[in-house]
C-alpha positions as CSV (number, residue, x, y, z in Angstrom):
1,X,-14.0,-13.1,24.5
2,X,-16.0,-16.8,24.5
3,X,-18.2,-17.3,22.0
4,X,-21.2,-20.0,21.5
5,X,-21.9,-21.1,18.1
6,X,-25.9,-22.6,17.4
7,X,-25.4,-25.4,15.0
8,X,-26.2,-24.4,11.4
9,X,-25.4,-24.4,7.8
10,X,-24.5,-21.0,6.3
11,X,-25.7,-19.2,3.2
12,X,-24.5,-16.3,1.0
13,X,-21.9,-14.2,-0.8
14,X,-18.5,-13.5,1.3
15,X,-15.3,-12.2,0.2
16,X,-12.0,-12.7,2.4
17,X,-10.1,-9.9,3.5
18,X,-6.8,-8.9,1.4
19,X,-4.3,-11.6,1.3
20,X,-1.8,-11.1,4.6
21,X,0.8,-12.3,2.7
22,X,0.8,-10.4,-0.2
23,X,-0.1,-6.6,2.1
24,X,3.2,-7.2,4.2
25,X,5.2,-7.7,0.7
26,X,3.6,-4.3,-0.8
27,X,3.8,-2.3,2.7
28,X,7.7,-3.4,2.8
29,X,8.1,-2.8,-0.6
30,X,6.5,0.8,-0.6
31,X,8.2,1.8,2.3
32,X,12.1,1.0,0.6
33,X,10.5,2.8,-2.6
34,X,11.7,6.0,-3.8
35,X,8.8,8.0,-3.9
36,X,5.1,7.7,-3.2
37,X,3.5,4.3,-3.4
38,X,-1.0,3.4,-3.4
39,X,-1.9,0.5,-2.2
40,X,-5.6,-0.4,-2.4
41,X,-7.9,-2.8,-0.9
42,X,-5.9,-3.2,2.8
43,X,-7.7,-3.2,5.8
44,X,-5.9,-3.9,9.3
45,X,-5.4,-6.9,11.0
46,X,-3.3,-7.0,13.9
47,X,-0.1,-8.6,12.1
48,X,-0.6,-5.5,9.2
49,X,-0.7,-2.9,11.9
50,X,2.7,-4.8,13.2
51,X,4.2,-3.9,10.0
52,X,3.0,-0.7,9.7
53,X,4.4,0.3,13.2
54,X,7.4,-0.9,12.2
55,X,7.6,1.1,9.2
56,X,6.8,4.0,10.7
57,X,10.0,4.1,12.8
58,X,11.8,3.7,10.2
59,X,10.6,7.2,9.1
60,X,8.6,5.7,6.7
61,X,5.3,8.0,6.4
62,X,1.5,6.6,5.3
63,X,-2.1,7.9,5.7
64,X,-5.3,6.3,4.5
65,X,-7.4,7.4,2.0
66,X,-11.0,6.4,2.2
67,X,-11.5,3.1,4.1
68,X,-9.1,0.8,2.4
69,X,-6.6,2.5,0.3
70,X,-3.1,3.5,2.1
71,X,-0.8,5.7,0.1
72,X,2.9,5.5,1.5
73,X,6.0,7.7,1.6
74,X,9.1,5.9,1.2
75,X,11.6,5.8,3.3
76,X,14.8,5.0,2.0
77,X,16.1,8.8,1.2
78,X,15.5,9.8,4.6
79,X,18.5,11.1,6.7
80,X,19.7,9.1,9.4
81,X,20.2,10.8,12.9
82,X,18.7,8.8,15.2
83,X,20.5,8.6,18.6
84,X,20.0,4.7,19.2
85,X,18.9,1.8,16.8
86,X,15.0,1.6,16.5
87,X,12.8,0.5,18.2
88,X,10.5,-2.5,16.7
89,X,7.0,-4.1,18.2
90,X,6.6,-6.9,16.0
91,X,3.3,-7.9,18.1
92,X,2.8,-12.0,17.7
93,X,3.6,-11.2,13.6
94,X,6.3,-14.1,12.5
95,X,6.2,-12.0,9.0
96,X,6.9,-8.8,10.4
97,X,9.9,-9.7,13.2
98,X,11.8,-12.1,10.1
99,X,10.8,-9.7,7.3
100,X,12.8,-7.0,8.9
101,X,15.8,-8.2,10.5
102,X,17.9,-8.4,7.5
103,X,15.7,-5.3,6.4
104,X,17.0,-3.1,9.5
105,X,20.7,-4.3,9.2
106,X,20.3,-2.5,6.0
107,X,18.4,0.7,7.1
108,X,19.8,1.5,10.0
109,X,22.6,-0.9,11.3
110,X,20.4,-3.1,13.5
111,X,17.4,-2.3,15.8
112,X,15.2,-3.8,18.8
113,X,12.6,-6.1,18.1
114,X,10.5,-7.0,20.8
115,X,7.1,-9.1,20.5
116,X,4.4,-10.8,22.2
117,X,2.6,-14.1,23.2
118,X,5.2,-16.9,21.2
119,X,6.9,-14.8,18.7
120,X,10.3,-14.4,20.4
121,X,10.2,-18.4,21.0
122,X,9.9,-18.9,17.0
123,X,13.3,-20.1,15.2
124,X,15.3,-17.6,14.1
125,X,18.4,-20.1,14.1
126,X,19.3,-19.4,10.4
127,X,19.8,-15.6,10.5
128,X,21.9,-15.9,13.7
129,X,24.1,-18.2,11.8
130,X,24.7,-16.3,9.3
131,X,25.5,-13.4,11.7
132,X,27.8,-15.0,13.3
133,X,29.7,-15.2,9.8
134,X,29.4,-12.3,9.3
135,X,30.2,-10.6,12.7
136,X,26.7,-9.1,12.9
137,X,26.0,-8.7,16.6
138,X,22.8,-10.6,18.0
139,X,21.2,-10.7,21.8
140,X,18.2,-12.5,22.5
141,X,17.6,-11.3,26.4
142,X,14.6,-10.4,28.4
143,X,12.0,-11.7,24.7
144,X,13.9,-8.4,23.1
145,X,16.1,-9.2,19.9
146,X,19.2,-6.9,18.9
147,X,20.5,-6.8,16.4
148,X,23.5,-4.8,15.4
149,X,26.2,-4.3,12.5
150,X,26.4,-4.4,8.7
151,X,24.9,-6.5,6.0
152,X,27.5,-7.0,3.1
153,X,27.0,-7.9,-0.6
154,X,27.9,-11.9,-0.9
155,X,27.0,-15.6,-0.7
156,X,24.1,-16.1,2.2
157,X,23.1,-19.8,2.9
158,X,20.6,-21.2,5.0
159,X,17.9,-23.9,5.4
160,X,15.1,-23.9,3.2
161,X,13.3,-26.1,5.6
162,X,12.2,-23.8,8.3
163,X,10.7,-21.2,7.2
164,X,10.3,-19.2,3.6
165,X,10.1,-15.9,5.8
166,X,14.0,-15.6,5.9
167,X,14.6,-16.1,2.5
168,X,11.7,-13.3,1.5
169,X,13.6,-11.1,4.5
170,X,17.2,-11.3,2.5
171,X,15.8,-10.7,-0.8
172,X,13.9,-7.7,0.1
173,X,17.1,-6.5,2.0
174,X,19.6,-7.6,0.0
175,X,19.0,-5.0,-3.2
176,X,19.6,-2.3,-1.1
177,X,23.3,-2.9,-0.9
178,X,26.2,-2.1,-3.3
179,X,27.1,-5.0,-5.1
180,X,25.3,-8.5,-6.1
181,X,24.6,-11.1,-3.4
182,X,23.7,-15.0,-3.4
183,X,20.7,-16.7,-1.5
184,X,21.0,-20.7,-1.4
185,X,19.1,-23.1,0.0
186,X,20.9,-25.7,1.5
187,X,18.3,-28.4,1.7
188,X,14.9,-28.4,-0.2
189,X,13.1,-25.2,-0.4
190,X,9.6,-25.4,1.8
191,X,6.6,-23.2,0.9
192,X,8.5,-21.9,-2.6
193,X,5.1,-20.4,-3.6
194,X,5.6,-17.6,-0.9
195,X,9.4,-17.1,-2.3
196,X,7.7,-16.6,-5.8
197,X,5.0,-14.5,-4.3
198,X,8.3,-12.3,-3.1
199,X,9.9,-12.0,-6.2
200,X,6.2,-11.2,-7.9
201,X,6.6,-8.6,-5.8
202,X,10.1,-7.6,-6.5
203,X,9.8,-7.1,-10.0
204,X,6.7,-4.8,-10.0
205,X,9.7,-2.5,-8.3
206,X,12.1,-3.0,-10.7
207,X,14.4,-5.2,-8.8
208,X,16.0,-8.0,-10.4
209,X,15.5,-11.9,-8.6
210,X,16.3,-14.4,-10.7
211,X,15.8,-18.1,-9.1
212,X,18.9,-20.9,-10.4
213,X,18.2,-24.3,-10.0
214,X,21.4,-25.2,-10.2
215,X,22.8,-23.1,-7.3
216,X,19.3,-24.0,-5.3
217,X,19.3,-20.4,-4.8
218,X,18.4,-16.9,-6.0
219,X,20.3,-14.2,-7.8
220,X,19.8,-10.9,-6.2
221,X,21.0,-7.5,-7.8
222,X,21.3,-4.3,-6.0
223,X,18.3,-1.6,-7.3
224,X,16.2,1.0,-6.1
225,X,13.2,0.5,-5.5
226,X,10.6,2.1,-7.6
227,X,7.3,3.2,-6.2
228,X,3.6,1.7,-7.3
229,X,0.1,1.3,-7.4
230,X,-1.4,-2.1,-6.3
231,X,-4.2,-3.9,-5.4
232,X,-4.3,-6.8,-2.6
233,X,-6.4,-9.8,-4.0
234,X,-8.3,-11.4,-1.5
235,X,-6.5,-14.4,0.8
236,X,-6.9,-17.8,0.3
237,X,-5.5,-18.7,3.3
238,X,-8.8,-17.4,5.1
239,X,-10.9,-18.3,1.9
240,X,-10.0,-22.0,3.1
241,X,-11.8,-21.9,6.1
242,X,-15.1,-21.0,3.8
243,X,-14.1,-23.6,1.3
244,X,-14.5,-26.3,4.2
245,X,-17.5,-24.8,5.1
246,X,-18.8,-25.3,1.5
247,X,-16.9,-29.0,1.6
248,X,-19.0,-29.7,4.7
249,X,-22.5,-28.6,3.3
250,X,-22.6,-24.9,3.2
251,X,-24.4,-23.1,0.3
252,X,-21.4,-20.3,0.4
253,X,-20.2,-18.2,-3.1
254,X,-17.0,-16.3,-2.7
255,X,-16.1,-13.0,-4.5
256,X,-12.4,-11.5,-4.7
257,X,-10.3,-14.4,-5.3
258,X,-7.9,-14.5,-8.1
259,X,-7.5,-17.9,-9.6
260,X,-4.3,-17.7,-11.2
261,X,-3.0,-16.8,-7.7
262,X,0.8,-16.4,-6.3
263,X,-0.7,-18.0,-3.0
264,X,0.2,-21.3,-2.2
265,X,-3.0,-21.5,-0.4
266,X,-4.8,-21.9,-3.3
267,X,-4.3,-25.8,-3.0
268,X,-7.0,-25.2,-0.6
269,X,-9.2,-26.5,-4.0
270,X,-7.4,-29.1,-5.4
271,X,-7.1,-30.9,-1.6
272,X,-11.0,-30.4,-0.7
273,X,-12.0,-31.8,-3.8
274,X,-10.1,-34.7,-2.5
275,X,-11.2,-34.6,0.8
276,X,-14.8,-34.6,-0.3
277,X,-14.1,-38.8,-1.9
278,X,-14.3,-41.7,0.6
279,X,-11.1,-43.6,1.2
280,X,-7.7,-43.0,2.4
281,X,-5.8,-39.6,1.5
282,X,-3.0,-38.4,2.3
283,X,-1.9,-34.5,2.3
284,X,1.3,-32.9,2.1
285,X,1.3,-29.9,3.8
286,X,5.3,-28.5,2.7
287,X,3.9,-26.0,1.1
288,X,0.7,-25.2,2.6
289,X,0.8,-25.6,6.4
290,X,-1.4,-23.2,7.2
291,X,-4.4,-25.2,5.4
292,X,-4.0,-27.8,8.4
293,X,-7.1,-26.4,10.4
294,X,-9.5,-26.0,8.0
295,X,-8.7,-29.4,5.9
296,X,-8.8,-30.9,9.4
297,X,-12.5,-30.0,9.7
298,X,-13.2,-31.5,6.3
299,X,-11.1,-34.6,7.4
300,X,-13.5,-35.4,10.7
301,X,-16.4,-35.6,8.8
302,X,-15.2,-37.7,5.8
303,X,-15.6,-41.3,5.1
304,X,-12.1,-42.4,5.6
305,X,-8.5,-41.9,6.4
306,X,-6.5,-38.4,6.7
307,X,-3.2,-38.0,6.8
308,X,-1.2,-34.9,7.3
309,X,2.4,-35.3,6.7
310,X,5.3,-32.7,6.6
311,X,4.1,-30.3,9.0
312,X,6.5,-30.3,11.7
313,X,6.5,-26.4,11.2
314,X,3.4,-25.7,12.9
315,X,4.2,-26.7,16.4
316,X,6.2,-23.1,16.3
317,X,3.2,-21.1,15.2
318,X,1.3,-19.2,17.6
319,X,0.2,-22.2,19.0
320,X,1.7,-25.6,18.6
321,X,-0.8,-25.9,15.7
322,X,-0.3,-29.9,15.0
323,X,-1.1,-30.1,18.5
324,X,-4.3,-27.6,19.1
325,X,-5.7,-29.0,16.1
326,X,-5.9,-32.2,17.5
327,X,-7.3,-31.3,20.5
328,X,-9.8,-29.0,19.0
329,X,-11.3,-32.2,16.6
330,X,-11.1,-34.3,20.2
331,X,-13.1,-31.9,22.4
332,X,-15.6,-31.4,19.5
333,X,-15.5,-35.2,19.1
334,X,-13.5,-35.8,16.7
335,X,-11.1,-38.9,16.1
336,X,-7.6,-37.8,15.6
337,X,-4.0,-39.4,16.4
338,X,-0.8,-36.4,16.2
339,X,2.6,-37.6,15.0
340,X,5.9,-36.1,14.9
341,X,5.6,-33.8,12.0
342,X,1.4,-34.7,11.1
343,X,-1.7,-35.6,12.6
344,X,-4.0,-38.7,11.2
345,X,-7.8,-38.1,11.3
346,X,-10.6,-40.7,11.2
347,X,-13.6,-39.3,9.9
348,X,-16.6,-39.7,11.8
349,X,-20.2,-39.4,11.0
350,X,-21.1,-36.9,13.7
351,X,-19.3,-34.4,15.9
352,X,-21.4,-33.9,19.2
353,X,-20.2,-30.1,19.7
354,X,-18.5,-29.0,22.9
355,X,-16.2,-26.6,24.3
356,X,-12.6,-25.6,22.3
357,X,-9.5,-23.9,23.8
358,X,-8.9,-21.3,21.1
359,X,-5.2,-21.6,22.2
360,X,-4.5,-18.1,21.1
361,X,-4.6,-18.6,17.4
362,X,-6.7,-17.3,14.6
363,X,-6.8,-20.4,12.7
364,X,-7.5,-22.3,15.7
365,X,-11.0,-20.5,16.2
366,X,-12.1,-20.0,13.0
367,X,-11.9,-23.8,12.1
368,X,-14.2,-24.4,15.1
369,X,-16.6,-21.9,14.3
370,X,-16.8,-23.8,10.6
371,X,-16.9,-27.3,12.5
372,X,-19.8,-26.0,14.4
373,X,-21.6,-26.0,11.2
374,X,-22.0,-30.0,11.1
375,X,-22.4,-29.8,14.9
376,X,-25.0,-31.3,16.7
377,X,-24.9,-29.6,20.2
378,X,-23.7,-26.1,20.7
379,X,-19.8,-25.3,20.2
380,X,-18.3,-23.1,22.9
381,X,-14.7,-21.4,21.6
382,X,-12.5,-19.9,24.1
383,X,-10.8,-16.6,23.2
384,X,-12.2,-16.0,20.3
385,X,-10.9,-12.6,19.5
386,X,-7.6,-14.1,18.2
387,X,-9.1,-13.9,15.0
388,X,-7.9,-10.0,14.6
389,X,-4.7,-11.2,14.1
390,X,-5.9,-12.0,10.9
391,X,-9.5,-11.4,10.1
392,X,-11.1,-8.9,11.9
393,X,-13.8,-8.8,10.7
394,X,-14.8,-12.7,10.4
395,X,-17.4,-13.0,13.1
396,X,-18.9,-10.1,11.2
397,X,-18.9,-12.1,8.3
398,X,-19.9,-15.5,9.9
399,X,-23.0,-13.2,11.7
400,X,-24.1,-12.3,8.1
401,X,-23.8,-16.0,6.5
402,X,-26.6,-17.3,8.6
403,X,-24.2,-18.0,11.6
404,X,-25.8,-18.4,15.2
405,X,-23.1,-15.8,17.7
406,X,-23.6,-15.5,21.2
407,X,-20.9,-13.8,23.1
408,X,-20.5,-15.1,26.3
């Protein structure tokens, strides 16, 4: 689907969807319970359904009630009689495919995990390491993943600079063997928040976590997990891209947000307020890189200097984000220059409009359509259904703020 966007400020009340982050953690997490878990306020975005699926072949058993609650039937006293391993669309969901590697090993001995667009290129480098010290079994053949053998109670360690998602994968895996195990990072832990987030999680399930500072690792105890009732708080990581619509002249309120938040994305804040002064900044983006879009947007229209450091990550997102970035700010206008492991923006006091490459990825589009606020000509975005991978509903939502839609 192409889109063009009429240049205009928006106006009103909006409230993100559920936080992405935190849904996969209490979907996982009700699914190893022992019992009957409620989860309220989740709606379905593509990467939630991924989970879900996956779940379910696990024997894992949910149904909605109402519109947004989902109340879910654990699945770790189920028997085991499956013929083969499992079978596992992860669908472009990096959560879901590193989430539940370790997570399958100790279910069922393995699985098949097979995804689409980028997902099977995305590092998985440090579990396959420690498989091979382990004599756990991997194939990556044909963009399908297998995985076979046993996870054993120990000392796991792996780089903390590549991605949170397979420390959060071993400590939601690890309780559900017989005996204590060991999670160290062996270089500088990236994107903690989302670690702390897991082991937020964790304890609400009565398993015990404990972080060390001096093992630069976790503690992880075998438990069972005990089943709950949550609610999903709303996601900053989508509330940034209405926080740089407010940064860039928008008269926006937003509802839903918790402010003592788990969410690393809550920085969103503290680097707009910035971004909003003249000068020089400059952003580190270890913890938050998937603030780059939006904080981009506010960067092009600033009086000054940007610079996004530490963000090598994203070039193995679903796009090579450092690099769509920049060449969504240069077809809208924009003055930008991409390094290594950042891009550098030069504010500008206009962006002319044109046409942007979604590129396949949700964060892509929705920080054009919130560029095209401070547009002058029309802003055409290519594919710009990639937002359900995320926010299904945000056109919806941009539609309601004032936003001018045409679908093409």
């Amino acid at each position: 689907m192409d889109v063009k966007i009429t240049p205009r400020r928006l106006s009103g009340i909006v409230t993100p969807p559920p936080s992405k982050s935190l849904a996969h953690r209490w979907i996982l997490a009700a699914s190893l319970a022992a019992g009957v878990s409620t989860i309220h306020n989740l709606t379905l975005s593509e990467d939630i359904e991924a989970t879900l699926r996956c779940m379910s072949s696990f024997r894992c058993q949910w149904e909605w009630h109402g519109e947004n609650t989902l109340k879910v039937w654990g699945c770790i006293n189920k028997e085991r009689d499956r013929a083969g391993p499992p079978l596992l669309d992860c669908g472009e969901s990096g959560s879901t495919l590193r989430f539940l590697i370790p997570i399958a090993l100790a279910l069922e001995e393995g699985g098949v995990f097979t995804g689409r667009g980028r997902l099977m290129e995305r590092p998985l480098g440090p579990y396959f390491q420690l498989f091979d010290k382990q004599g756990v079994f991997h194939e990556l053949q044909d963009s399908a993943l297998t995985v076979r053998g046993n996870l054993s109670p120990g000392e796991y360690r792996l780089p903390g600079n590549v991605s949170s998602q397979f420390f959060t994968g071993l400590l939601m895996a690890l309780p559900l063997l017989d005996g204590p195990s060991v999670v160290v990072s062996t270089t500088k832990l990236e994107s903690a928040s989302y670690t702390s987030m897991t082991m937020g999680v964790l304890a609400r399930c009565g398993i015990h976590v404990r972080w060390s500072p001096s093992l630069n690792g976790f503690g992880v105890e075998p438990g069972v997990y005990a089943p709950f009732e949550e609610t999903v708080e709303a996601d900053w990581s989508q509330a940034a891209f209405w926080y740089a619509a407010i940064t860039l002249g928008s008269n926006l309120r937003l509802r839903g947000l918790k402010g003592q938040s788990s969410q690393g994305d809550a920085a969103v804040i503290r680097h707009a307020k910035n971004l909003s002064q003249a000068g020089e900044v400059k952003i580190n983006l270890s913890d938050c890189p998937d603030l780059l879009p939006p904080l981009a947007v506010i960067a092009a229209l600033r009086r000054g200097t940007t610079r996004f450091t530490h963000a090598a990550r994203l070039r193995l997102k679903e796009s090579d984000r450092l690099a769509t970035v920049a060449q969504m700010l240069k077809a809208l206008g924009g003055a930008v220059s991409e390094e290594e492991d950042g891009l550098t923006v030069y504010g500008v006091s206009t962006l002319p409009g044109g046409v942007v490459d979604g590129a396949n990825d949700h964060r892509i589009v929705m920080a054009a359509a919130v560029a095209a606020t401070r547009c002058h000509g029309p802003v055409v975005i290519r594919g710009a259904e990639a937002v359900k991978k995320s926010y299904p509903h945000f056109w919806r939502d941009y539609e309601a703020l004032g936003g001018a839609v045409h679908v093409l």
